[in-house]
C-alpha positions as CSV (number, residue, x, y, z in Angstrom):
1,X,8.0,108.2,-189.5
2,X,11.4,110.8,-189.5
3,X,9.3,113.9,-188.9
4,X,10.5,118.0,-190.0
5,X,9.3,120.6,-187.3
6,X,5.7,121.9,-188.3
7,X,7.3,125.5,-189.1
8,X,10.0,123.7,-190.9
9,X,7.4,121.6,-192.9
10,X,5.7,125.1,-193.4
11,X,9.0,127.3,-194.8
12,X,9.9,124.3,-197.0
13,X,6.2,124.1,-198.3
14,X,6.2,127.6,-198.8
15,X,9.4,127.4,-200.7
16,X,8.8,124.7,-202.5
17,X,5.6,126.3,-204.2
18,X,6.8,129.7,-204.3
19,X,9.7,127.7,-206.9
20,X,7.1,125.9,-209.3
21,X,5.4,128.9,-209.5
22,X,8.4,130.4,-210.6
23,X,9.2,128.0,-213.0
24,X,6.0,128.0,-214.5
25,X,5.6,131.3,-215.0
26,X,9.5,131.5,-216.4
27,X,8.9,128.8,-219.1
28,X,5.3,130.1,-220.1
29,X,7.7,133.5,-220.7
30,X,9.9,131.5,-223.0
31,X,7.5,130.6,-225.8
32,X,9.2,128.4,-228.4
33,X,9.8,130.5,-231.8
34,X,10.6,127.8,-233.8
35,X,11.3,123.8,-234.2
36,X,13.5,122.7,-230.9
37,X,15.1,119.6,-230.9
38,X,15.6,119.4,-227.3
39,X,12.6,120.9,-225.2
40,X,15.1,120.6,-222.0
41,X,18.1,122.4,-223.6
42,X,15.1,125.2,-224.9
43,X,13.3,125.7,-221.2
44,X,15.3,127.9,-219.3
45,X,18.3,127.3,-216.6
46,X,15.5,128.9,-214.5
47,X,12.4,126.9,-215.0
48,X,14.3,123.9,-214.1
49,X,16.2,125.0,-211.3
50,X,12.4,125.8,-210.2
51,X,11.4,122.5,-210.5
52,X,14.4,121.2,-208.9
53,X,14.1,123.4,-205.3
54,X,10.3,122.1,-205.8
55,X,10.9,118.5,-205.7
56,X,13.9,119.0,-203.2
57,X,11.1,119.8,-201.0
58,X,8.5,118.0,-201.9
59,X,10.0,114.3,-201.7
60,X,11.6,114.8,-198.8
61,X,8.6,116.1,-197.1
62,X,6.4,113.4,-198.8
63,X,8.3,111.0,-197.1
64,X,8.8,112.0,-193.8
65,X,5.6,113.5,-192.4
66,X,2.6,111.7,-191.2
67,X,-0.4,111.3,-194.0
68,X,-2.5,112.7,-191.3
69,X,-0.7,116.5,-191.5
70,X,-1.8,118.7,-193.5
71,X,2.0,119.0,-194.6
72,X,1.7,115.4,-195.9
73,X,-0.7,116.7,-198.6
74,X,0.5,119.8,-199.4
75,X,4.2,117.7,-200.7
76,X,1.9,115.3,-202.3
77,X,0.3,117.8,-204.5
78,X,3.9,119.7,-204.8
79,X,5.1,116.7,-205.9
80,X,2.8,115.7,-208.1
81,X,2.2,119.0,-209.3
82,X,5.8,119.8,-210.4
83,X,5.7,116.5,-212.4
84,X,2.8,117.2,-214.1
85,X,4.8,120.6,-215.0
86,X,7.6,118.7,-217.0
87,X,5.2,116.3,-218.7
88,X,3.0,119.5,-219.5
89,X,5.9,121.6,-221.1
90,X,4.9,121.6,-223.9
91,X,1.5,123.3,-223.3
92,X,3.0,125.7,-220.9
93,X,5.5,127.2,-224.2
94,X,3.1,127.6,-226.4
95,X,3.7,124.9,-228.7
96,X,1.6,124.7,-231.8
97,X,1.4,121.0,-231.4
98,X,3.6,118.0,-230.3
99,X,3.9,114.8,-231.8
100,X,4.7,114.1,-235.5
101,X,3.3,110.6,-236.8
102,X,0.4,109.6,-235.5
103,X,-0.4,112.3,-233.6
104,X,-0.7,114.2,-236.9
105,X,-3.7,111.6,-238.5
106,X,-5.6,111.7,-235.2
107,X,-5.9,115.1,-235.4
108,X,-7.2,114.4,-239.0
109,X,-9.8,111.8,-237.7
110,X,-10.7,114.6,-235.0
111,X,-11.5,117.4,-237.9
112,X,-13.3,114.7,-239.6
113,X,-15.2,114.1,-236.1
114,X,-16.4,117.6,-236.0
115,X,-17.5,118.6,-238.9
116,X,-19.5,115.0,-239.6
117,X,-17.3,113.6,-242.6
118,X,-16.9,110.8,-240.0
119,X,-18.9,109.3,-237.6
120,X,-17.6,107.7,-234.2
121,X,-18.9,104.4,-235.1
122,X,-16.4,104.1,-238.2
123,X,-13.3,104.5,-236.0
124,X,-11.5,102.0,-234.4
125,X,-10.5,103.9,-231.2
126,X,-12.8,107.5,-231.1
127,X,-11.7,107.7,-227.3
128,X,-9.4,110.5,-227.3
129,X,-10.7,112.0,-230.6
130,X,-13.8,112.8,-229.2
131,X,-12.7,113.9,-225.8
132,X,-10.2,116.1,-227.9
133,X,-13.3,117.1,-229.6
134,X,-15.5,117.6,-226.6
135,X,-12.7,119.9,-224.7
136,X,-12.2,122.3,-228.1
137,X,-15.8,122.9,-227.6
138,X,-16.1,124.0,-224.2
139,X,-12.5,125.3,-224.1
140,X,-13.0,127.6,-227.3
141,X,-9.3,126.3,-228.0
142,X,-8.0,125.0,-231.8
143,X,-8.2,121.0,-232.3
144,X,-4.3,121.0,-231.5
145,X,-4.4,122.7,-228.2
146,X,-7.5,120.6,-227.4
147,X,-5.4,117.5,-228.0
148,X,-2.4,118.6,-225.9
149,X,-4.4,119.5,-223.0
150,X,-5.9,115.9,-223.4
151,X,-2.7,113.8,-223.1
152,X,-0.3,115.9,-221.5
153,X,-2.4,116.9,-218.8
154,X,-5.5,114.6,-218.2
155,X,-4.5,111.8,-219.1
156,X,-0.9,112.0,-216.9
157,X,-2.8,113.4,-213.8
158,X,-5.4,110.6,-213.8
159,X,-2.4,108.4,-213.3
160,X,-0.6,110.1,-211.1
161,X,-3.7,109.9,-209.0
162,X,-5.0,106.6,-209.3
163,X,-1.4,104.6,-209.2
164,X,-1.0,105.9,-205.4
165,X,-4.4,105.1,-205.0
166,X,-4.0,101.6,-206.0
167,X,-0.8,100.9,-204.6
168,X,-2.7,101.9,-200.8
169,X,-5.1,99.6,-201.5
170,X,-2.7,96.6,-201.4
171,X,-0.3,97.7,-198.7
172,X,-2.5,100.1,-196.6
173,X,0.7,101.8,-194.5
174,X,1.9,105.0,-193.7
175,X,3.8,105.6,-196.6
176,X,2.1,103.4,-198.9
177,X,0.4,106.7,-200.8
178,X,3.8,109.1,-200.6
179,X,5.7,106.1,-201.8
180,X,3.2,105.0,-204.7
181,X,2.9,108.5,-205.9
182,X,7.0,109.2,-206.2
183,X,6.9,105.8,-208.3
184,X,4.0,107.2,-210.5
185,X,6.3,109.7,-210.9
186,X,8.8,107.9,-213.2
187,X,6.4,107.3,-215.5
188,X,7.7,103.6,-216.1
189,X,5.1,102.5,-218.6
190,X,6.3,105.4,-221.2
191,X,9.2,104.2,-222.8
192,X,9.0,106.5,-226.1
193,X,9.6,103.3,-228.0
194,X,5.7,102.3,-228.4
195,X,4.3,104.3,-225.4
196,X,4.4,108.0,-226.1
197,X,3.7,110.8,-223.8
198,X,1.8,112.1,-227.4
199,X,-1.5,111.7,-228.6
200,X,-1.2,108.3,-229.0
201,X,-4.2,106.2,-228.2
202,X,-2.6,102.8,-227.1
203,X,-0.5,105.2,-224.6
204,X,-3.4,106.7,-223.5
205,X,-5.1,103.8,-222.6
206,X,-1.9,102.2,-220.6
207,X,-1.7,105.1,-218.8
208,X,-5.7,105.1,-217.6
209,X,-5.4,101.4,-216.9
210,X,-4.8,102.2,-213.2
211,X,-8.3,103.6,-212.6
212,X,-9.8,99.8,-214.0
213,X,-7.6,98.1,-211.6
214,X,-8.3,100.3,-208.8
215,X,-12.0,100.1,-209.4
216,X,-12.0,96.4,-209.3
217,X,-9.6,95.8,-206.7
218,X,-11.9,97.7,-203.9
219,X,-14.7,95.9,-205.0
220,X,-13.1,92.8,-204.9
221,X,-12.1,93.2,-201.4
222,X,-15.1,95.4,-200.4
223,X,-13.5,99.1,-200.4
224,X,-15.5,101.7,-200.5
225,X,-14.3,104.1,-203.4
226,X,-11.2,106.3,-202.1
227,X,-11.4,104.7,-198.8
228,X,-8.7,103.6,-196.7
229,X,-8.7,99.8,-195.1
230,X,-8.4,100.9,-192.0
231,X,-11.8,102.9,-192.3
232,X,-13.9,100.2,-192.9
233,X,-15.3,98.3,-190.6
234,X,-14.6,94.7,-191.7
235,X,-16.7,93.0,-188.8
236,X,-19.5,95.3,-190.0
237,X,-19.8,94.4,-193.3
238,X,-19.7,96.0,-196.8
239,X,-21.5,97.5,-198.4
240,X,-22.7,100.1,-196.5
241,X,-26.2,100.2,-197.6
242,X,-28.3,97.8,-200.5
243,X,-27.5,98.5,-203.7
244,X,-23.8,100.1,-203.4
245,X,-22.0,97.1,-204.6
246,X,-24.1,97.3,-208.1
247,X,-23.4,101.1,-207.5
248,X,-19.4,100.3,-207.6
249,X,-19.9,97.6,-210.2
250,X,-21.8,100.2,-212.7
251,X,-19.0,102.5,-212.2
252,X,-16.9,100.0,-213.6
253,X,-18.9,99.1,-216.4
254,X,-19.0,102.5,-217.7
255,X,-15.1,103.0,-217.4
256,X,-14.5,99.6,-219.2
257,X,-16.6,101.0,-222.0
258,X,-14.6,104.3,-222.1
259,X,-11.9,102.4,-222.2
260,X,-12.3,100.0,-225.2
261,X,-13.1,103.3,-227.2
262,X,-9.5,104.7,-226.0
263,X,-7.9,101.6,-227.4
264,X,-9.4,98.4,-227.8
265,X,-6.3,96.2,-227.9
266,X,-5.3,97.7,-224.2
267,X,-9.0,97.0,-222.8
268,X,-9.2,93.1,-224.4
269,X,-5.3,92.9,-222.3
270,X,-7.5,93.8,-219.1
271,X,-9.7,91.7,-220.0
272,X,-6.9,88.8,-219.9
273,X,-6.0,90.3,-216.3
274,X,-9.9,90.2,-214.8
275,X,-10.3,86.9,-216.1
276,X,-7.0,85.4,-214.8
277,X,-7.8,86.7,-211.8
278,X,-12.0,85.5,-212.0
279,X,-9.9,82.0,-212.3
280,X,-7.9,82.0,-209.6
281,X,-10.7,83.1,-207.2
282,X,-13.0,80.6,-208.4
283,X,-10.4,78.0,-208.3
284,X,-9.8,79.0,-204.9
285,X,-13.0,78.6,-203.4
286,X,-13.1,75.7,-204.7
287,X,-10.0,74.2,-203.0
288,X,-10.0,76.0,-199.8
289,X,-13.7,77.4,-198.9
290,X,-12.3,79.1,-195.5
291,X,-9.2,81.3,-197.0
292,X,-9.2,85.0,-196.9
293,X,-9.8,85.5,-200.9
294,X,-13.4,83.3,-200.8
295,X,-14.7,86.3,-198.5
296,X,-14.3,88.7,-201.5
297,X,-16.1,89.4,-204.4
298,X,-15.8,87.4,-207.6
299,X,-14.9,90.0,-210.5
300,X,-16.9,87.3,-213.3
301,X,-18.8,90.2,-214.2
302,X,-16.1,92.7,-214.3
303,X,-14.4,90.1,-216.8
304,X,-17.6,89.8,-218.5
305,X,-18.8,92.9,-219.1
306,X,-14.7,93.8,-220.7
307,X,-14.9,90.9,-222.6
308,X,-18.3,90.9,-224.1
309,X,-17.4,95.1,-225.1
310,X,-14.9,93.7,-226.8
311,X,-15.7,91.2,-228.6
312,X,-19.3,93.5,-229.9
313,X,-17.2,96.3,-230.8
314,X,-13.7,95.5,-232.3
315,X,-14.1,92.3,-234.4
316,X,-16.1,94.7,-236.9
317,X,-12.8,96.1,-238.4
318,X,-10.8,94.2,-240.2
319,X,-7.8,95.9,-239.1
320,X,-8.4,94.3,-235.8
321,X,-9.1,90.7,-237.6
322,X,-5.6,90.7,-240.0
323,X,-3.3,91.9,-237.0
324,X,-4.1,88.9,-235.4
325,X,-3.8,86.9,-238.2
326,X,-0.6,88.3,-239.1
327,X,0.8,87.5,-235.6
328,X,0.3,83.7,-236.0
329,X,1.0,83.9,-239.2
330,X,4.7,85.5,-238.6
331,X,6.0,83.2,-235.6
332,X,4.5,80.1,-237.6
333,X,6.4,81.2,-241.3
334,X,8.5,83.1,-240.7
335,X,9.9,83.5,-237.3
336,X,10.5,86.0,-234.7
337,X,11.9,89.4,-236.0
338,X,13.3,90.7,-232.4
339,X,16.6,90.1,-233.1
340,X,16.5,92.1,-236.1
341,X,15.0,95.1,-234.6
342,X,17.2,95.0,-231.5
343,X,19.9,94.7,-234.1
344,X,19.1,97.5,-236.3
345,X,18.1,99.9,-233.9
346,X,21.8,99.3,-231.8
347,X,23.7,99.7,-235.4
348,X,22.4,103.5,-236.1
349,X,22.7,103.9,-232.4
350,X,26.4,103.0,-232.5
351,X,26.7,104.8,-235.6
352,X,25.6,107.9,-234.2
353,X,28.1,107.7,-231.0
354,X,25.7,106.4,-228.7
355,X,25.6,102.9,-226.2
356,X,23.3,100.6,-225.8
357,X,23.8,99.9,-222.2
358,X,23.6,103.3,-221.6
359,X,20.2,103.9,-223.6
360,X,18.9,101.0,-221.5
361,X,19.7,102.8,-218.1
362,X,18.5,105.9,-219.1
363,X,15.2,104.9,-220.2
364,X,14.2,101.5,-218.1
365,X,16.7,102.3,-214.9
366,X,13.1,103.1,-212.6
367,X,11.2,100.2,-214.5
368,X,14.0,98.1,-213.7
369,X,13.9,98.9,-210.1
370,X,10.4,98.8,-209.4
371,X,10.3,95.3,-211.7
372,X,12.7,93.5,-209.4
373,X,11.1,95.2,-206.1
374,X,7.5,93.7,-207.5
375,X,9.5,90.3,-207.8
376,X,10.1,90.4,-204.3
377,X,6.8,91.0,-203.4
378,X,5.4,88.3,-205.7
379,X,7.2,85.3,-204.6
380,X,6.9,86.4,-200.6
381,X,3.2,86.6,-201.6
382,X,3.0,83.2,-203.5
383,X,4.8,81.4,-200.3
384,X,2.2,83.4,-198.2
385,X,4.7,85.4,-196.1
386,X,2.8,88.8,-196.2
387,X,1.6,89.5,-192.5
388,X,-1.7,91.1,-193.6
389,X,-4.0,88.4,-194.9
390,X,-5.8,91.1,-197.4
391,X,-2.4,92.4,-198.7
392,X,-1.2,89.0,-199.5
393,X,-4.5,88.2,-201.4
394,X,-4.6,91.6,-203.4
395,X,-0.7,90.8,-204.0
396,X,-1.9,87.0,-205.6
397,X,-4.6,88.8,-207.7
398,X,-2.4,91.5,-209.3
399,X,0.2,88.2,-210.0
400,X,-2.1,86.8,-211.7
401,X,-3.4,89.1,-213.8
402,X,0.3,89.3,-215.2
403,X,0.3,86.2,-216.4
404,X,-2.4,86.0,-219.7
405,X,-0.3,89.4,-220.3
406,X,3.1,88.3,-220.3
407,X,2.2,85.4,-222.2
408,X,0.8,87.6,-225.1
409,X,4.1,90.0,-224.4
410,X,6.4,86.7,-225.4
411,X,4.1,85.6,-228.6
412,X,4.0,89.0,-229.6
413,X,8.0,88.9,-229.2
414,X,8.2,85.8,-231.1
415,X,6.3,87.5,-234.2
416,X,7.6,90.0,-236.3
417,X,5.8,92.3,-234.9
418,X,8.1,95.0,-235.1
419,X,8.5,97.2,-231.8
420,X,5.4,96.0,-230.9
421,X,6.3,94.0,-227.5
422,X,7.4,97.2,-226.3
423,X,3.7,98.1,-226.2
424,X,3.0,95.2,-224.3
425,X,5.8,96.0,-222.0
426,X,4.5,99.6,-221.3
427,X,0.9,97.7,-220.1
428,X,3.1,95.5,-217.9
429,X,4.7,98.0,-216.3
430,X,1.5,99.6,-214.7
431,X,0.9,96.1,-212.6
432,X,4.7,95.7,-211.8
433,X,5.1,99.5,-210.8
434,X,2.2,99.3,-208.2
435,X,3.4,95.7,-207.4
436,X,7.0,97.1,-206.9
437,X,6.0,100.3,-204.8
438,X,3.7,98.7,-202.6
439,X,7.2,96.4,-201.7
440,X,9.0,99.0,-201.0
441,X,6.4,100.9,-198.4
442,X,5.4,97.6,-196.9
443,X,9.3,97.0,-196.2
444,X,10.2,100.8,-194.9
445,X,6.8,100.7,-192.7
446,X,7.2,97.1,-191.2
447,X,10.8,97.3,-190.4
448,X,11.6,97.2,-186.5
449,X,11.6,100.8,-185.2
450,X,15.5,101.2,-184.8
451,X,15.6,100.4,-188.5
452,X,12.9,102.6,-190.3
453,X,14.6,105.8,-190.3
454,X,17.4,103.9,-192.5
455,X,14.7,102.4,-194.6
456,X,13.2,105.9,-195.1
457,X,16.3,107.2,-196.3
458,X,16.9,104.9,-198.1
459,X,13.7,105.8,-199.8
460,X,14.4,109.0,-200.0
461,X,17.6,108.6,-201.8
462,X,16.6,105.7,-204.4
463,X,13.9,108.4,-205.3
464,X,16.5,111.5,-205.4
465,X,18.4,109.4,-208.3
466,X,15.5,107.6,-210.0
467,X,12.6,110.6,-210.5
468,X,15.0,113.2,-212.3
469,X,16.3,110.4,-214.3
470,X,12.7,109.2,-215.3
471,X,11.6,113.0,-215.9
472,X,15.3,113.7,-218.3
473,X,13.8,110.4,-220.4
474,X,9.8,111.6,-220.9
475,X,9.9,113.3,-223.4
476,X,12.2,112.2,-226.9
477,X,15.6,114.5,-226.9
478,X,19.0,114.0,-227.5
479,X,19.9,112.3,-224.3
480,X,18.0,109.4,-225.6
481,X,19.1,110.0,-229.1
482,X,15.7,111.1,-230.4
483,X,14.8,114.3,-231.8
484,X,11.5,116.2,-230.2
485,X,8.1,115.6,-231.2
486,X,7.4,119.7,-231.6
487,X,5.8,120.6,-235.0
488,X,6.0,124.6,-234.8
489,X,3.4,126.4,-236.5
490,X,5.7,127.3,-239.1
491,X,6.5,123.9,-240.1
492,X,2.4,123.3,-240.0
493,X,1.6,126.3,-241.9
494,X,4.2,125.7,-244.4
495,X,3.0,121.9,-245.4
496,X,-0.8,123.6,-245.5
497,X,0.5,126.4,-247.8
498,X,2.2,124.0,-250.1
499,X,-1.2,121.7,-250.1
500,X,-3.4,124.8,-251.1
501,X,-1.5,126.1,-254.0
502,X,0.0,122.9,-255.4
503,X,-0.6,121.7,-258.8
504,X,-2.7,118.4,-258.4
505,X,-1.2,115.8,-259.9
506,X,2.5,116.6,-259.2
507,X,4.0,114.2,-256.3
508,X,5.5,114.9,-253.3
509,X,8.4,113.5,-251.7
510,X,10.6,114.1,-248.6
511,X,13.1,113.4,-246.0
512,X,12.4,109.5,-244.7
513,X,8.9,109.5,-245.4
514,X,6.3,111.5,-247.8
515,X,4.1,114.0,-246.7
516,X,1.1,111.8,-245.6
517,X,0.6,112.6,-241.7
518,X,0.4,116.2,-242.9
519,X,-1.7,115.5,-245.7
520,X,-4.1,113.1,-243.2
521,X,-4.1,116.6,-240.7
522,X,-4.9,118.8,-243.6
523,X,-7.8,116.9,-245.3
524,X,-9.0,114.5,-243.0
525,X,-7.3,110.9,-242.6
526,X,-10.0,108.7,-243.3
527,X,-10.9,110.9,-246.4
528,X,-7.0,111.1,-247.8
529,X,-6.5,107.4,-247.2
530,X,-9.9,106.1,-248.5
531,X,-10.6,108.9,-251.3
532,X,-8.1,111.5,-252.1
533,X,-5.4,109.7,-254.0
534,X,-2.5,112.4,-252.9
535,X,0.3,112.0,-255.3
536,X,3.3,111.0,-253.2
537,X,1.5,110.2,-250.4
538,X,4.2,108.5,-248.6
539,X,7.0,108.3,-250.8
540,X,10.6,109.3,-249.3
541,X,13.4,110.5,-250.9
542,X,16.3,107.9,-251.3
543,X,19.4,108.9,-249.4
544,X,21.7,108.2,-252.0
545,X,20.0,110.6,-254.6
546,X,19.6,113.1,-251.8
547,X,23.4,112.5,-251.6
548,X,24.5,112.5,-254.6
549,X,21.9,115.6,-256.4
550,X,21.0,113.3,-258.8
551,X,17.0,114.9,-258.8
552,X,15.7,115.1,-262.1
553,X,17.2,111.7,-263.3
554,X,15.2,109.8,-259.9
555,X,12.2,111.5,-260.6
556,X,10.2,110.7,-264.1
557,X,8.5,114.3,-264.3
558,X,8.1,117.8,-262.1
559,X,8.3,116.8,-258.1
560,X,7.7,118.5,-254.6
561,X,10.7,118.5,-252.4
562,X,9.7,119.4,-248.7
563,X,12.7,120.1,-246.5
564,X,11.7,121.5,-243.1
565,X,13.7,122.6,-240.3
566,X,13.2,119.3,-237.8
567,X,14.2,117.6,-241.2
568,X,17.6,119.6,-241.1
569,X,18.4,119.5,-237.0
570,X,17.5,115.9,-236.8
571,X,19.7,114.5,-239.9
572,X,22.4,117.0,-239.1
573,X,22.4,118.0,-235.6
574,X,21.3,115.3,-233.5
575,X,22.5,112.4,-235.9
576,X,25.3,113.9,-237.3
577,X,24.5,113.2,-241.7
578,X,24.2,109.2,-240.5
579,X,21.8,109.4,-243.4
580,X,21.1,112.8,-244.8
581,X,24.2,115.0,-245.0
582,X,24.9,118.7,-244.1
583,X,26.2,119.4,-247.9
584,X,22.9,117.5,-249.4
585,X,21.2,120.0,-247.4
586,X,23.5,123.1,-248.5
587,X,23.3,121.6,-252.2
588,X,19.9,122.1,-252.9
589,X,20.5,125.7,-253.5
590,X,22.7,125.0,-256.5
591,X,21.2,122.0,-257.9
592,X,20.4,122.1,-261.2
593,X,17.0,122.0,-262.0
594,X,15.7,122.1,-258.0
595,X,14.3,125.7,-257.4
596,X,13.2,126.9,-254.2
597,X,9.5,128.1,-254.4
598,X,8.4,128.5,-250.8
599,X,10.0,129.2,-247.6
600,X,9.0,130.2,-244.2
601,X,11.3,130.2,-240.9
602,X,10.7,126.0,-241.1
603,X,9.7,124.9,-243.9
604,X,10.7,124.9,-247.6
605,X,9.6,123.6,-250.6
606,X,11.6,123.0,-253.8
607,X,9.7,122.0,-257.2
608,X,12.0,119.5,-259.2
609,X,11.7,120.7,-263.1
610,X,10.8,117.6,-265.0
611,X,13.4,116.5,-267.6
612,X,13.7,117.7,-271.1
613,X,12.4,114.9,-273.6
């Protein structure tokens, strides 16, 4: 290992934490006032040039000292600690909340949660609702704050944690954790097409999916729990004492139950993975009774036990039931629907000034990388060419728990399914992104001696390029051509304002959709979707009579209008009047018969007057 000085080490350390703390405490100064469309371009020069000094130190240091210095985990945490600052942002400047969509009617389903409209057992996924609702309780915090701490914190730092973890237990070198955590850091699995760093419960449960592999992976090959190899005594045996292999596999059990009620879709795909790999072991002993994988532990039960969850829990909604039945029932009537996406998607893109190619880099350049490193890894595994005998097993079983997934990933893509392969993608990526980083420490740490400090700078340098990359793409901006997920309390306030005084049964309308995430976070989602009957629910304005002023001959009667200011920077700034234009914006204040009657600093509402008879 290339080794700093120890006082080095220690002035760069110091350095390096003296900076985040900086930046932390320059971008919790900075509170956001009102929508941003770009939370980079809003944090200060400061804050980032914080981060940057941090992770100038941090990698560099992560890489190059022994894991048996204290240095080594003091850059861990640096490192890991200044990514969890980017994800976290949006917590640290006071944002009301983050993440339109979704994220608005989970926070309904939440309320509901608390005050007893709903009970868990009606909801598909009550995982992060009631987690959310557990951590407002203790925490004294609002629902919203709650929910950010959840995802953009807990959630992130379990996998920061656990993907190094994992990615030790197959290549158990030097570097293995320093390079597994710097490929944690780009965050492959989040692609902000289908996985969301937002409250988003599929995302949620991709992102946890390290601590199920991890768990069964080291009782597969009899790890103690946060061990390294090289600290158990194979010839001695494991478990330690009676009873801690049921110990190990109750630990399991109770996070495959947490995490079919995170999402139960993500939980029946590692299902797919613990019985693909149950197969191969079985089939293994089976053929060859004397080979390294019949000495480990069968994960039947592991596969069992997700399995059996599943099937008692999610089959009772029928939402669960008709999404599979639409899937079949797309590919066999009516075809696959990919090349429509992919080809409505690149048209706004183009007509907005942006690239495809260049999109693609920006947001799957580090899943590209690690994917063809994992590649490697797989087929020298396959042929057997992996020195350590337990490396190339662990190696086989994470290959073939890809392959019940990536089968599903290509139905999926056949269907017209929407986006929703990208989903499938982001679960991939978690396998592959160990897979890939445990290649490329078991390639800098087994290289002859003469060669490893190239392939540690190497490291170093592919990192350098790929983790500020991955962090500029992690949350939605501009330089992806997406507009933030902040809803400012203005904006919030506004929508509840509008609810409380607004004459029942005159509809609501708005720009590219109706007001219904805001109406599921006002009232509850289960009760505005099941009971209230909100006029407009989801209705958007057409662009052409948004265009063209044309209000009171589209709508039959009086109408809500809500304009608000992510509305305005979105159509206008970001994609320059593609759809909505700057003067249909300006032109609702002379419109006849549209009158403003409530505004706030983002938010406006305009009532249509109904035409005469």
């Amino acid at each position: 290992m290339v080794q700093y000085s120890s006082r080095l080490s220690k002035a760069g350390l110091v350095v390096g934490y003296c900076a985040l703390t900086i930046a932390v405490w320059v971008a919790h100064a900075a509170p956001a006032t009102g929508y941003e469309l770009s939370l980079y371009r809003a944090t200060p020069l400061a804050a980032w040039a914080g981060v940057a000094v941090a992770l100038a130190v941090g990698v560099p240091l992560l890489l190059t000292t022994s894991r048996e210095q204290r240095a080594h985990a003091l850059a861990a945490l640096l490192v890991a600690a200044t990514t969890l600052t980017v994800v976290a942002l949006p917590v640290i400047r006071g944002y009301y909340f983050y993440a339109g969509g979704d994220a608005l009617s989970h926070i309904g389903w939440t309320r509901e949660l608390v005050t007893g409209a709903l009970s868990p057992l009606e909801l598909l996924y009550p995982g992060i609702h009631a987690t959310t609702a557990v951590v407002a309780s203790v925490t004294g915090t609002p629902l919203v704050q709650a929910n950010l701490y959840v995802v953009l914190v807990g959630v992130p730092a379990v996998f920061l944690l656990f993907v190094p973890l994992t990615v030790q237990l197959l290549v158990d070198t030097p570097s293995a954790y320093a390079v597994g955590l710097l490929a944690a850091c780009l965050f492959t699995p989040v692609n902000n097409i289908a996985v969301h760093l937002v409250s988003h419960p599929a995302s949620q449960a991709i992102l946890l999916l390290p601590v199920a592999l991890y768990l069964a992976l080291a009782y597969a090959i009899h790890q103690p729990f946060l061990a390294r190899r090289q600290d158990v005594d194979a010839d001695a045996g494991w478990p330690p004492r009676p009873g801690a292999a049921f110990g190990y596999a109750a630990l399991f059990t109770g996070v495959a139950a947490s995490y079919l009620l995170v999402h139960p879709q993500q939980a029946l795909n590692l299902a797919f993975c613990l019985l693909a790999i149950t197969g191969l072991q079985l089939l293994v002993r089976w053929r060859r009774a004397d080979s390294r994988m019949s000495s480990h532990r069968v994960l039947h039960v592991h596969a069992f036990v997700t399995a059996a969850a599943f099937l008692a829990w999610a089959p009772r909604f029928e939402r669960v039931q008709g999404a599979v039945v639409s899937t079949i029932l797309s590919i066999v009537e009516t075809g696959g629907s990919t090349g429509e996406v992919v080809s409505q998607k690149s048209g706004s893109l183009l007509a907005v000034g942006g690239s495809l190619p260049v999109l693609f880099v920006k947001l799957f350049v580090g899943a590209t990388v690690v994917s063809l490193l994992a590649a490697f890894l797989i087929l020298t595994a396959i042929r057997g060419g992996l020195p350590d005998r337990d490396t190339n097993t662990v190696v086989t079983y994470l290959s073939a728990a890809l392959v019940p997934v990536t089968g599903i990933f290509l139905v999926v893509l056949a269907s017209s399914a929407g986006d929703m392969y990208f989903r499938y993608q982001g679960f991939i990526m978690v396998p592959v992104t160990v897979l890939g980083a445990a290649a490329l420490a078991y390639a800098v740490d087994r290289a002859p001696d003469d060669s490893r400090r190239v392939g540690v700078t190497a490291a170093l340098c592919l990192f350098c390029v790929l983790v500020p990359v991955g962090m500029a793409a992690l949350h939605p901006a501009p330089f992806i051509y997406q507009p933030s997920k902040h809803v400012s309390d203005s904006q919030a306030s506004g929508y509840e304002s509008a609810f409380e005084y607004r004459q029942p049964d005159v509809p609501f309308s708005g720009i590219r959709g109706g007001p219904e995430r805001y109406v599921d976070f006002y009232y509850g989602t289960e009760y505005a979707r099941t009971t209230l009957d909100f006029p407009g629910y989801s209705r958007p304005l057409p662009e052409p009579v948004f265009e063209r002023g044309n209000y009171t001959a589209y709508f039959d009667d009086a109408a809500y209008f809500a304009v608000t200011q992510s509305d305005y920077e979105r159509e206008v700034q970001l994609y320059e009047g593609f759809r909505y234009s700057r003067s249909g914006f300006e032109s609702l204040a002379t419109t006849p018969g549209v009158n403003r009657v409530r505004a706030s600093d983002g938010f406006r509402l305009y009532w249509v007057a109904p035409t005469d008879p």
